[in-house]
VOMIZA-625719 format. One record per residue (C-alpha): residue number from 1; residue in three letters; x, y, z. Coordinates in pm, 1 decimal. Example, Ala and Ser with C-alpha at 12.3 -4.5 7.8 and 13.67 -1.06 7.14 Angstrom:
2
> num/residuo/X/Y/Z
> 1/ALA/1230.0/-450.0/780.0
> 2/SER/1367.0/-106.0/714.0
END
This chain:
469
> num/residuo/X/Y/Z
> 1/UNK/9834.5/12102.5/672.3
> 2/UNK/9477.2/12245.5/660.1
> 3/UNK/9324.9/12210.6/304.8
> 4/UNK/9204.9/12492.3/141.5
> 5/UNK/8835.5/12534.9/-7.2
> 6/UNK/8837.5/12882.6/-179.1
> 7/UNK/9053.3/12776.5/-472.0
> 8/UNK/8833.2/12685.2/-706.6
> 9/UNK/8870.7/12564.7/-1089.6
> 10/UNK/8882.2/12931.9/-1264.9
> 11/UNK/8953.3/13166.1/-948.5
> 12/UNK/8948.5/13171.4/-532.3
> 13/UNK/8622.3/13226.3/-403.7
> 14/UNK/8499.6/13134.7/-33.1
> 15/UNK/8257.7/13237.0/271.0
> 16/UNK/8454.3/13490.7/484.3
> 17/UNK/8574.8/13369.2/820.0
> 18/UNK/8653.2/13040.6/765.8
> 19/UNK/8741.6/12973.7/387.4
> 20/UNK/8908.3/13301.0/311.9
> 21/UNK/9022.4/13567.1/582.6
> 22/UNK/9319.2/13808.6/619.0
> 23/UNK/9594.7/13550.6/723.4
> 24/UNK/9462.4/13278.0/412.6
> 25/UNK/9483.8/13609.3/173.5
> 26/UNK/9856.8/13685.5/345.2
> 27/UNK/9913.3/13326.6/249.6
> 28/UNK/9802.1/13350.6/-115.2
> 29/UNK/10044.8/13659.6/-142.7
> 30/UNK/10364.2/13496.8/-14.3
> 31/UNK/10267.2/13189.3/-269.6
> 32/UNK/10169.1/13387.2/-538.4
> 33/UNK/10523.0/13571.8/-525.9
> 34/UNK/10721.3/13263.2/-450.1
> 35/UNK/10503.5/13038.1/-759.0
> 36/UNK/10544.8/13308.1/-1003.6
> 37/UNK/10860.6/13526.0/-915.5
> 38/UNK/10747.0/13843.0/-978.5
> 39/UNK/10943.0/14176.8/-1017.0
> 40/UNK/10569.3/14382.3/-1024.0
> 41/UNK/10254.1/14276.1/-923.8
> 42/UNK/9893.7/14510.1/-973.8
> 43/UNK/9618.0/14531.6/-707.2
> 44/UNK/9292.3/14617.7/-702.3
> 45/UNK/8968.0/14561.1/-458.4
> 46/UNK/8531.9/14613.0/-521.8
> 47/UNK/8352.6/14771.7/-309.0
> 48/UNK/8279.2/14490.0/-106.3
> 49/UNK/8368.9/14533.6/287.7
> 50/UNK/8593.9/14312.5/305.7
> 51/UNK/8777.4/14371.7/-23.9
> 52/UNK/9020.6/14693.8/130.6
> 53/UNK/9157.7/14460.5/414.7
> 54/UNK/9165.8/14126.8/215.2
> 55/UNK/9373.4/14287.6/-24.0
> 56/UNK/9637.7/14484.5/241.1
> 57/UNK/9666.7/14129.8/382.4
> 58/UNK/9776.6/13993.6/-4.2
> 59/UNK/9925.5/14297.5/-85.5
> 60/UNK/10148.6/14263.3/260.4
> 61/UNK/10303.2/13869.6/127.3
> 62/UNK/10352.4/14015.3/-144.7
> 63/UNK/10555.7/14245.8/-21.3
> 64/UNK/10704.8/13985.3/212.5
> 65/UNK/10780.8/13763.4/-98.0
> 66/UNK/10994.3/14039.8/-240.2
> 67/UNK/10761.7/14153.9/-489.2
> 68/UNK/10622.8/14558.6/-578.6
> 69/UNK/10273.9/14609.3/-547.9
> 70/UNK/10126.7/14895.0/-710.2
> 71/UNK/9738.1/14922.0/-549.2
> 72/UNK/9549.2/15076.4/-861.9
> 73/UNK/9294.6/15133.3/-593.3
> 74/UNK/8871.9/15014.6/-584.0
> 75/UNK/8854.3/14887.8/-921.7
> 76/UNK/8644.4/14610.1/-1153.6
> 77/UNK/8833.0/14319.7/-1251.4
> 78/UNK/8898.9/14462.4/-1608.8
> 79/UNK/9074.7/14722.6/-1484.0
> 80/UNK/9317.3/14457.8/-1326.8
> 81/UNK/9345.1/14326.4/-1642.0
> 82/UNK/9423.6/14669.5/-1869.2
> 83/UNK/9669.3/14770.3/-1587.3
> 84/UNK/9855.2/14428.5/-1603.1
> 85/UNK/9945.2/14448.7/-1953.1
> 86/UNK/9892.7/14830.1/-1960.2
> 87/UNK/10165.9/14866.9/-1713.6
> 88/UNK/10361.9/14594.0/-1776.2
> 89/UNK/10331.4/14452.9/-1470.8
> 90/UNK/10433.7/14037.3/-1400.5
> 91/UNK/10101.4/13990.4/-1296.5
> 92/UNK/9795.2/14107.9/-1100.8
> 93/UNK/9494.9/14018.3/-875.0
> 94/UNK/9161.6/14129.1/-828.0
> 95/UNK/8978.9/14125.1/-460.4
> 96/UNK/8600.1/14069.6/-544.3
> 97/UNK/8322.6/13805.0/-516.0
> 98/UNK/8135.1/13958.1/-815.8
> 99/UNK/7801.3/13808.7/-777.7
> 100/UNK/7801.5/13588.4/-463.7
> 101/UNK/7621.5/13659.1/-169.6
> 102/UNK/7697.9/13929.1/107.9
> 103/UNK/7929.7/13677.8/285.4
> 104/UNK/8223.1/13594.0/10.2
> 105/UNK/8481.9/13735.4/-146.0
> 106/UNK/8779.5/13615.2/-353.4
> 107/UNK/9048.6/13668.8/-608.6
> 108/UNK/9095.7/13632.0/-989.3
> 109/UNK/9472.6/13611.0/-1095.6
> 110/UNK/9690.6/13682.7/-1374.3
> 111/UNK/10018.8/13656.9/-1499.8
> 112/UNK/10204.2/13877.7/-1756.6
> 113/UNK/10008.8/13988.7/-2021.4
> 114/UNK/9705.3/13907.5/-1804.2
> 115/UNK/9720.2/13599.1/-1905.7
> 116/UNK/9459.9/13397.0/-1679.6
> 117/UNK/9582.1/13163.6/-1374.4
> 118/UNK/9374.0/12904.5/-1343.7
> 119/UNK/9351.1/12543.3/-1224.3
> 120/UNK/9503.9/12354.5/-1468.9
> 121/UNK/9794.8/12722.0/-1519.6
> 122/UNK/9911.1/12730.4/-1202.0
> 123/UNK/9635.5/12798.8/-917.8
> 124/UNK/9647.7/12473.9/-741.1
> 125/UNK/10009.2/12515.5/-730.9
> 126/UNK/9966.1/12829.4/-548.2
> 127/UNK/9675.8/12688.4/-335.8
> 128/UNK/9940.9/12392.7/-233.6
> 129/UNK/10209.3/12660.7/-138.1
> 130/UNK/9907.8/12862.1/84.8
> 131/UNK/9851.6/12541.2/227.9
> 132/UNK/10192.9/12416.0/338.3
> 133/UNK/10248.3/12761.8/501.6
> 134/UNK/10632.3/12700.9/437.1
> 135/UNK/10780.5/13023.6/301.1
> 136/UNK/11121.5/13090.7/167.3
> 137/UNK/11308.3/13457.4/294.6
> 138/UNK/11353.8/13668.8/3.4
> 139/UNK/11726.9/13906.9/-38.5
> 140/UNK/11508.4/14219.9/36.6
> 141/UNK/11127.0/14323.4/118.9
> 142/UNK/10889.9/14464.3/-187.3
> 143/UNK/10766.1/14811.7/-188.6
> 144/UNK/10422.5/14945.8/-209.5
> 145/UNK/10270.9/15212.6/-471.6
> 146/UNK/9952.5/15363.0/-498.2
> 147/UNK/9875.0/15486.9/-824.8
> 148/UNK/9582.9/15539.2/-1125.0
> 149/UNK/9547.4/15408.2/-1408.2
> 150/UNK/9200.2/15530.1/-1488.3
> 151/UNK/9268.0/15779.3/-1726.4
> 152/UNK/9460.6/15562.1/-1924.7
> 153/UNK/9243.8/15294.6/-1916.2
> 154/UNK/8926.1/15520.2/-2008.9
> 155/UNK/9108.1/15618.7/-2293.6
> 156/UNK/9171.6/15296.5/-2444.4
> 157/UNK/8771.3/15255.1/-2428.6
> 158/UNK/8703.5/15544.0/-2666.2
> 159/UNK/8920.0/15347.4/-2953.2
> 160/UNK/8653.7/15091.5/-2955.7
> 161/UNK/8423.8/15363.8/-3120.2
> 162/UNK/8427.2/15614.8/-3342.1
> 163/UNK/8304.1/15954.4/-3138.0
> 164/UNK/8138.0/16155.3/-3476.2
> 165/UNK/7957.8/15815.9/-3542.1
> 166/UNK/7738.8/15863.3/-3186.9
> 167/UNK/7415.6/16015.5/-3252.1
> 168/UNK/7258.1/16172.5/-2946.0
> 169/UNK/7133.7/15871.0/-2688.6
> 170/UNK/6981.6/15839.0/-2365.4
> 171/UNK/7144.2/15525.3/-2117.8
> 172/UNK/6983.3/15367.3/-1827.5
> 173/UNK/7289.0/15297.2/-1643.2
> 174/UNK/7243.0/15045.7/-1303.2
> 175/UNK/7601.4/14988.3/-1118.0
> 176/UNK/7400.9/14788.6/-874.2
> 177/UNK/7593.7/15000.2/-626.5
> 178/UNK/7877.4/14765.1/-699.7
> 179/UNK/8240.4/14917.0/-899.7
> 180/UNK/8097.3/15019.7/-1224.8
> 181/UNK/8005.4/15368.0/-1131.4
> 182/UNK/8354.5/15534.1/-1141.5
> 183/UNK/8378.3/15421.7/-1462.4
> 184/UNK/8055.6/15565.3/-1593.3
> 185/UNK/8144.1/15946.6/-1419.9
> 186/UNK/8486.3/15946.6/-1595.6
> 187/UNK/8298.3/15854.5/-1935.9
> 188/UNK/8063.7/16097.6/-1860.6
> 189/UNK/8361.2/16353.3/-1840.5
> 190/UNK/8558.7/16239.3/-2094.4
> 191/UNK/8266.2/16232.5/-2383.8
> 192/UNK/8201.3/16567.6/-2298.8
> 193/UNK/8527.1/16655.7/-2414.4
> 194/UNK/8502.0/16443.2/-2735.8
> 195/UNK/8143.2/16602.6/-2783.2
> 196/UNK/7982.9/16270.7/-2735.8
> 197/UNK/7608.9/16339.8/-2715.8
> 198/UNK/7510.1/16055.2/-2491.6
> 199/UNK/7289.3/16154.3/-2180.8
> 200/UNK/7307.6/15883.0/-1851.5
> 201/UNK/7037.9/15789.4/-1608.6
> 202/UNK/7257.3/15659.1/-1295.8
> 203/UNK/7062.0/15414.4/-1096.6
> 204/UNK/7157.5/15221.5/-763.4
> 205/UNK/7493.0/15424.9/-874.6
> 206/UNK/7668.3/15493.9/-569.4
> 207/UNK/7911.5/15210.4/-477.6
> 208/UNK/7835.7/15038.7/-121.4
> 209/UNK/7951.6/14747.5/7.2
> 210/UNK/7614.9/14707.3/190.5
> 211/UNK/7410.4/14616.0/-129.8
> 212/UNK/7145.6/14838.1/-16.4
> 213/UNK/6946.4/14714.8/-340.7
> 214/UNK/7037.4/14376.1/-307.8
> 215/UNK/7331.0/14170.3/-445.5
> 216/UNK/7438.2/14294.1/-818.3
> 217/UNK/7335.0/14012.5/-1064.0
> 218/UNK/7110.2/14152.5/-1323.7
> 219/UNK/7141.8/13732.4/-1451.3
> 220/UNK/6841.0/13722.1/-1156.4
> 221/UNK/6546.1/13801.1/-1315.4
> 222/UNK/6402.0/14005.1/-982.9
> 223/UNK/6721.6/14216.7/-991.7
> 224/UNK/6604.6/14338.5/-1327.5
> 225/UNK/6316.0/14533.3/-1248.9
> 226/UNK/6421.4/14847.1/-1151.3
> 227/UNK/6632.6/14903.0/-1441.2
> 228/UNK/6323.8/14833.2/-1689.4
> 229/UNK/6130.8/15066.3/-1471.5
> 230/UNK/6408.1/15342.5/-1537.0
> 231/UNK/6453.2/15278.1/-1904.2
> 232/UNK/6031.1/15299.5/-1959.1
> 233/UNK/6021.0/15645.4/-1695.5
> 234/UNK/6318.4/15784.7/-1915.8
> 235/UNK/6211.5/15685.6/-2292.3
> 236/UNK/6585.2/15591.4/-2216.2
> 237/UNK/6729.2/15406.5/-2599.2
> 238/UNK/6909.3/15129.8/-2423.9
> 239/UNK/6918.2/15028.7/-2043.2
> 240/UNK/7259.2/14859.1/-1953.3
> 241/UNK/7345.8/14704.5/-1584.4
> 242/UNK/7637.4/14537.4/-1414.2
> 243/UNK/7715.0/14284.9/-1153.7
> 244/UNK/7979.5/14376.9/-868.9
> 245/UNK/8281.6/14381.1/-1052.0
> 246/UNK/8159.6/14503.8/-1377.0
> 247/UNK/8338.6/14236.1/-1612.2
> 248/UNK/7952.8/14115.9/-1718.2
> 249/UNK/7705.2/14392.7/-1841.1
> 250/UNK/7338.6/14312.0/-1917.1
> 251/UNK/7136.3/14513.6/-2171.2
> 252/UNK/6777.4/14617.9/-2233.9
> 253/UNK/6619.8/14773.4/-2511.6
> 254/UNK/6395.7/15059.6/-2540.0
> 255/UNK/6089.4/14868.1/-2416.1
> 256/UNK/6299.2/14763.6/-2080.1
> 257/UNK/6288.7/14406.2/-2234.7
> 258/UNK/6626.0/14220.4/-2136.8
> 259/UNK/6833.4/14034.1/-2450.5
> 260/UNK/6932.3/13746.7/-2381.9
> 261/UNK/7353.4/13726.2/-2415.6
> 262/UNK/7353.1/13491.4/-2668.0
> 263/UNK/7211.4/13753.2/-2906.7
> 264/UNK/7448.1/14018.2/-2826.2
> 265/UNK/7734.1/13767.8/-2876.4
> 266/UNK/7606.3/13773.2/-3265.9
> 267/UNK/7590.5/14185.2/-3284.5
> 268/UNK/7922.3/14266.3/-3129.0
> 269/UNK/8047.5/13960.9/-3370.4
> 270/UNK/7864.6/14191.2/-3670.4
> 271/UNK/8022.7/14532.4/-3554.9
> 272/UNK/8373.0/14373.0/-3518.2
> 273/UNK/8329.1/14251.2/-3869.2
> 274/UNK/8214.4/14516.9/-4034.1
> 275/UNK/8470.4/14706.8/-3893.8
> 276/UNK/8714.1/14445.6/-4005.6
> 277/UNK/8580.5/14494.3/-4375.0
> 278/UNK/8582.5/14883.4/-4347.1
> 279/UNK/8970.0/14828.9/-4272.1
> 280/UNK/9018.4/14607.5/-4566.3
> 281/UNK/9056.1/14314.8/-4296.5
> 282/UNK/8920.7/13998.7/-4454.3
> 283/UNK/8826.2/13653.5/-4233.1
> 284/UNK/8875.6/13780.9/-3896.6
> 285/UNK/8759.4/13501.2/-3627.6
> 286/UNK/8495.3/13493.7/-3406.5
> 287/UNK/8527.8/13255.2/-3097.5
> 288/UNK/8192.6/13127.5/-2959.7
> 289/UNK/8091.0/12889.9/-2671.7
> 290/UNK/7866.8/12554.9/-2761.1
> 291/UNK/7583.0/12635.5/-2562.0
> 292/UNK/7337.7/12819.6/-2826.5
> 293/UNK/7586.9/12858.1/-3162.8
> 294/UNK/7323.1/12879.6/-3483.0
> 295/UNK/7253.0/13230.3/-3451.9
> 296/UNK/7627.3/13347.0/-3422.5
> 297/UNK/7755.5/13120.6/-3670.2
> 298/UNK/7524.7/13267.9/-3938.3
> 299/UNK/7571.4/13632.2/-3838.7
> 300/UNK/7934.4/13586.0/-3880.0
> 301/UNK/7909.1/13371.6/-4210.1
> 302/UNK/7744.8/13662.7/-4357.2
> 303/UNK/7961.9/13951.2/-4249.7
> 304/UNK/8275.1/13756.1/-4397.5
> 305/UNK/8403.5/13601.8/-4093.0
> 306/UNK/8551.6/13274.3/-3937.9
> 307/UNK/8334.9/13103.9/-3661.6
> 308/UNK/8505.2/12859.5/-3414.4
> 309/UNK/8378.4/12727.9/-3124.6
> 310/UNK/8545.2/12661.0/-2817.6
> 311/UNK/8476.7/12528.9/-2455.6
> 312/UNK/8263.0/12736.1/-2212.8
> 313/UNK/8483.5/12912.8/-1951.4
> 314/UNK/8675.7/13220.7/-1984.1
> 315/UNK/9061.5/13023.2/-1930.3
> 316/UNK/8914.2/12810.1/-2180.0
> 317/UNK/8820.9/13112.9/-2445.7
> 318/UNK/9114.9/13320.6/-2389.3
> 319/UNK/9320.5/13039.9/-2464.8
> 320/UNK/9168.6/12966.3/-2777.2
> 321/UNK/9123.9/13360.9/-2885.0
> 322/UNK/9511.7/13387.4/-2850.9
> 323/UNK/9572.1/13033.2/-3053.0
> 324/UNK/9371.9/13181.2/-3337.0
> 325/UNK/9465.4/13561.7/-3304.7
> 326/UNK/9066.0/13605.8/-3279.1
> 327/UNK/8967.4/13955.5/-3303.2
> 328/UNK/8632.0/13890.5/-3070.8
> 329/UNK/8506.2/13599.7/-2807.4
> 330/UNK/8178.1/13617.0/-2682.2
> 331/UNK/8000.5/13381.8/-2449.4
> 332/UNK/7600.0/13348.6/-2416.0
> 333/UNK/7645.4/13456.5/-1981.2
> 334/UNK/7730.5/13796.3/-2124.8
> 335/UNK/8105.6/13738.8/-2081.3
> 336/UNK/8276.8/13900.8/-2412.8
> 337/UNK/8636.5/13939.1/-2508.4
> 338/UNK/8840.3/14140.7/-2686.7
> 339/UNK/9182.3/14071.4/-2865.8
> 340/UNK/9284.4/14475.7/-2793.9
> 341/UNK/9170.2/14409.9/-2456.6
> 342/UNK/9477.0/14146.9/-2416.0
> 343/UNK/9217.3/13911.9/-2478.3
> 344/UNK/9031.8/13982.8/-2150.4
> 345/UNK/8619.2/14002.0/-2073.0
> 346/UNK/8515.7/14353.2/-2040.4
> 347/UNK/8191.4/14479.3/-1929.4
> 348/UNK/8227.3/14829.5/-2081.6
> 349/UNK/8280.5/14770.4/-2431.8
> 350/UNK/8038.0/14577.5/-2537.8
> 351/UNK/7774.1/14891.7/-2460.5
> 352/UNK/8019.6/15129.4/-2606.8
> 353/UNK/8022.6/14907.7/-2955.8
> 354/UNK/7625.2/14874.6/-2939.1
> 355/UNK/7544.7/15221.0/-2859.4
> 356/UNK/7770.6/15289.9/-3187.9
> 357/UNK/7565.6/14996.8/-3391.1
> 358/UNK/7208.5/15210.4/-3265.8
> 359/UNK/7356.9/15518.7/-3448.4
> 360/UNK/7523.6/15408.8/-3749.5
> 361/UNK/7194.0/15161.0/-3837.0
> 362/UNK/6994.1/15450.3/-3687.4
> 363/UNK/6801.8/15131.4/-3575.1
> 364/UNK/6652.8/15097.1/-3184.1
> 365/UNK/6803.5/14801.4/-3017.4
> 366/UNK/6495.4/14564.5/-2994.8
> 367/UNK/6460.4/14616.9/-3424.0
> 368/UNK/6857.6/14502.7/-3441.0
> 369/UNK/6741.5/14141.2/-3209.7
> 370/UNK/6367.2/14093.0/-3332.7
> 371/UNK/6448.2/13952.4/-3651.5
> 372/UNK/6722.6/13726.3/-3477.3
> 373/UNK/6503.5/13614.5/-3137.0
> 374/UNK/6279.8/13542.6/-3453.7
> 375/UNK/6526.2/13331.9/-3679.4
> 376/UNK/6670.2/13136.4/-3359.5
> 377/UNK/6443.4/13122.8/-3031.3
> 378/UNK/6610.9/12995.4/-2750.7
> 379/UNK/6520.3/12874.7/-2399.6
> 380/UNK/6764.2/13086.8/-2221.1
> 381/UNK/7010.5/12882.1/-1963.8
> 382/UNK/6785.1/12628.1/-1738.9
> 383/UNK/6924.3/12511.0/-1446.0
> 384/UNK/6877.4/12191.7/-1241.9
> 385/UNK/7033.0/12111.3/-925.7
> 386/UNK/7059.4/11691.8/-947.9
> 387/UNK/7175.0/11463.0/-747.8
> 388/UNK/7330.8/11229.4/-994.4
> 389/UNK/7397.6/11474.3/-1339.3
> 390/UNK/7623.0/11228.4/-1504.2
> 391/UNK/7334.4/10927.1/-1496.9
> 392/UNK/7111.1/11226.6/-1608.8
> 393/UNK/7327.9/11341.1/-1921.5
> 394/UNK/7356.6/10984.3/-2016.3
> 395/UNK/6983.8/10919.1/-1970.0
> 396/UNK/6946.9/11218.9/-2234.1
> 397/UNK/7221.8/11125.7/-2448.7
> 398/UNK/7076.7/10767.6/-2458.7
> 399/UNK/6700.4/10887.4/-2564.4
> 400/UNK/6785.3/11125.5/-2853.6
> 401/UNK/7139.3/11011.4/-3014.5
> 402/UNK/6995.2/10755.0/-3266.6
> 403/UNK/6790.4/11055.5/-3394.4
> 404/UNK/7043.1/11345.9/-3380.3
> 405/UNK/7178.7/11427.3/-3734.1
> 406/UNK/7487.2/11574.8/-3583.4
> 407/UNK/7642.4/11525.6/-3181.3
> 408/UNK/7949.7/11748.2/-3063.0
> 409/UNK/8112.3/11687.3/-2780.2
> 410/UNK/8271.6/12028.0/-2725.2
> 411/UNK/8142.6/12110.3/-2359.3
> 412/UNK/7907.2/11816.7/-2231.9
> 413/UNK/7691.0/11733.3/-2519.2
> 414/UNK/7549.9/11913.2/-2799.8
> 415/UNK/7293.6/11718.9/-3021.7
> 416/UNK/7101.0/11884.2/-3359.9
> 417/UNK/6819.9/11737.1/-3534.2
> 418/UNK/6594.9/11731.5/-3827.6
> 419/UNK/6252.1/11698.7/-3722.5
> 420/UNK/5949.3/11572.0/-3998.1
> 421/UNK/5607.8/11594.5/-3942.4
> 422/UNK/5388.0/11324.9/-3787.1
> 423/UNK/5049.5/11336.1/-3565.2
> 424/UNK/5184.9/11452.9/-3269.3
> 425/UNK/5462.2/11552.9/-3322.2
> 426/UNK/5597.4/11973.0/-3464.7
> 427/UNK/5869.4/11940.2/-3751.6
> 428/UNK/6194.1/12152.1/-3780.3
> 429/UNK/6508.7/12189.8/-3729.8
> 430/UNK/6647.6/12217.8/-3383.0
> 431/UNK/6937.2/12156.1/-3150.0
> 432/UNK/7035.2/12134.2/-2694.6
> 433/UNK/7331.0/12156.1/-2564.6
> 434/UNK/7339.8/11999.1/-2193.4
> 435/UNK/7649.6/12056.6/-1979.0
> 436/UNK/7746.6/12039.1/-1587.0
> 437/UNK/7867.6/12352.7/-1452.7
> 438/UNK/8203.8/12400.7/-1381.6
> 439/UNK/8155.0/12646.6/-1071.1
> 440/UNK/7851.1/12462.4/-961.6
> 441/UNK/7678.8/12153.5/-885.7
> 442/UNK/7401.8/12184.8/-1163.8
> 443/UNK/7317.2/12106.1/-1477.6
> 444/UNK/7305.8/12391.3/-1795.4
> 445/UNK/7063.6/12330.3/-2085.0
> 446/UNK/6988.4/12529.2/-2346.2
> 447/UNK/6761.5/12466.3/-2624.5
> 448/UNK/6710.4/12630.9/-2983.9
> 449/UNK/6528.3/12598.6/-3298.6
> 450/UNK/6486.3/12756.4/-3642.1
> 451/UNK/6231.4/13001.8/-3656.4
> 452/UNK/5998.2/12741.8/-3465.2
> 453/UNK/5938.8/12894.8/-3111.7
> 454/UNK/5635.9/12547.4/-3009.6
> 455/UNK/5885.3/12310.9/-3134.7
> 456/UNK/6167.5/12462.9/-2936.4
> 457/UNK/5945.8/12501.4/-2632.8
> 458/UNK/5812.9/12116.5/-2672.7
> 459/UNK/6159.2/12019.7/-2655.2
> 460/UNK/6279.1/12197.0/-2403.1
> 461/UNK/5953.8/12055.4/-2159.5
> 462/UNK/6057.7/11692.8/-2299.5
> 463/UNK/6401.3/11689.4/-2200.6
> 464/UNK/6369.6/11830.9/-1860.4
> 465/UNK/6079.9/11551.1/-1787.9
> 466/UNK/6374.3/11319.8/-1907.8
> 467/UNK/6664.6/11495.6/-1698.6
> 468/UNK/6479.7/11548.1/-1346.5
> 469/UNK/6326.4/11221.0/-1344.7
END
């Protein structure tokens, strides 16, 4: 029985050929159908070249398993996700590789309700089906549908905003020739109709397997110039760009300057809850991640909401948004979720709720985050690649726990402090986070302070000294 390396903790993901190919994707289908016993299963595939064959290989033990599949067609993963529960399907699976290079691809996998499958729901139990080959013969064969579902599902994106509240705007929009642009032309379409006075700039909008304009993953800061570019050439109000699969969108203000995630995790917390108090709707929650928190927690203090932090990872954050019947979920890598949305990430709605924020506050989008980049600098997600990142977390931990006025234990560690003034040193209050990857073998730190960009900066220099020693 040959072991297999593209199931991974959240998803499958592997290098084409070897870790994941037609007959390992046939495999996956027969164990997906015989682990979870579905009636109905959902389909879907990115543009990657790959992705079409992958998924007539899944979609064929499926089939063999006994189970429908109804192929929605080249889609982003959220569209996977709206079908599942839009359709009421038992489950459904994405083809894609999102962000990884030219030679992957993968799966991400639901269950009813799109709830997520991942390691510790179910995936490894599939993986050790795949593996041991060893099928059972279903009473009868599945049959295969191909369908739409993209009017429905562009339809349930314009009840996220209110159309007469959109004053006229002009979008950068950068698909990074990966799924996104479908979605954008049927917007396009379908504002017109609802007199939505919002004019897009399509860049690298085409979708092509080929990445003529190099892998989409506007996280990269090289991948982001031609986007700023496009937003400074337009006068353009707001840039916005995806990576392949769409479920992650990156924005940029008027300027072209990029904002960092963690700060649109605190506006789309703001619009939710003002739109919770406009309904009469008082201490909705807001589900955060551990890595930067201040500046969320105090946003939603202030508009009358509940904060609650919960372990980085979406399985993790879905999970908890369903325990607490959260009405939004954002995480600082530009992941956000949405209690309508069956509690799934969605790349489109976040830029659908902040174009609305630009015209109700009649505001431009770097106005909305100045005050807040001000209030909490942060360093932004460092990486390091280490060869021993436990020793090097407990290195850290070791140095600055006698001084830390608070440690949480969340995700990895997260230590605050109270800094007072001496000769060398800048006073303050301020607070890391440090955390190893669960996708990767590195180590995540972020840094922020209050309103004290040096002393934020000094610590941020001081603890990598410590951690790449």
């Amino acid at each position: 029985m040959k072991k297999l390396t593209c199931f991974k903790a959240y998803d499958i993901r592997g290098r084409l050929g070897e870790e994941l190919n037609e007959d390992i994707a046939y495999r996956i289908g027969r164990a997906f159908g015989e682990y979870l016993k579905p009636t109905k299963i959902v389909v879907g595939g990115d543009i990657r070249l790959t992705s079409e064959a992958l998924k007539k290989a899944l979609s064929n033990g499926l089939l063999d398993a006994g189970v429908d599949v109804y192929d929605i067609g080249m889609t982003g993963t959220e569209e996977i996700y709206f079908a599942t529960k839009n359709l009421g399907m038992c489950g459904g699976v994405e083809v894609t590789a999102s962000h990884n290079p030219m030679d992957y691809n993968g799966m991400k996998l639901v269950r009813e309700d799109s709830k997520p499958i991942s390691g510790d729901t179910g995936l490894y139990a599939i993986q050790e089906l795949a593996e041991n080959n060893q099928f059972l013969t279903p009473t009868s064969k599945g049959q295969l549908f191909h369908i739409s579902n993209l009017d429905a599902y562009i339809e349930h994106l314009t009840t996220y905003f209110t159309p007469e509240n959109i004053k006229p705007l002009k979008l950068v929009v950068n698909s990074g020739n990966g799924a996104a642009g479908h979605v954008i032309d049927a917007l396009e379409v379908k504002f017109k109709q609802l007199s939505v006075p919002v004019e897009f700039i399509k860049i690298h909008h085409q979708a092509d397997g080929n990445f003529p304009n190099g892998i989409p993953n506007p996280l990269l800061i090289e991948n982001r110039q031609t986007t700023i570019d496009a937003v400074k050439e337009h006068n353009a109000d707001m840039g916005i760009a995806w990576d392949g699969d769409f479920d992650r969108c990156f924005l940029f203000d008027e300027n072209g300057d990029f904002i960092e995630g963690y700060y649109i995790v605190g506006l789309l917390a703001e619009a939710f809850l003002q739109k919770s108090t406009a309904a009469n709707i008082a201490g909705a929650k807001i589900i955060y991640d551990p890595r930067l928190t201040w500046n969320t927690e105090q946003i939603v203090q202030d508009n009358g909401g509940v904060p609650i932090m919960s372990k980085t990872g979406h399985a993790f954050i879905k999970e908890r948004m369903r325990l607490e019947d959260a009405v939004y979920g954002g995480e600082m890598s530009a992941h956000h979720y949405f209690k309508d949305f069956a509690y799934c990430d969605s790349g489109m709605i976040p830029w659908l709720l902040v174009a609305e924020l630009l015209s109700v506050k009649n505001q431009t989008l770097s106005s909305m985050v100045k005050q807040r980049i001000a209030a909490f600098p942060s360093s932004g997600e460092i990486n390091s690649k280490l060869n021993e990142p436990k020793t090097a977390i407990e290195r850290v931990l070791n140095k600055y726990k006698e001084q830390a006025v608070d440690i949480d234990y969340t995700d990895g560690i997260g230590l605050s402090f109270r800094e007072h003034a001496t000769a060398d040193e800048l006073c303050g209050e301020w607070r890391f986070n440090l955390r190893s990857s669960n996708t990767e073998p590195v180590v995540r730190l972020n840094v922020e302070s209050k309103a004290n960009v040096a002393l934020m900066q000094q610590k941020t220099e001081e603890i990598l000294e410590l951690l790449r020693q």
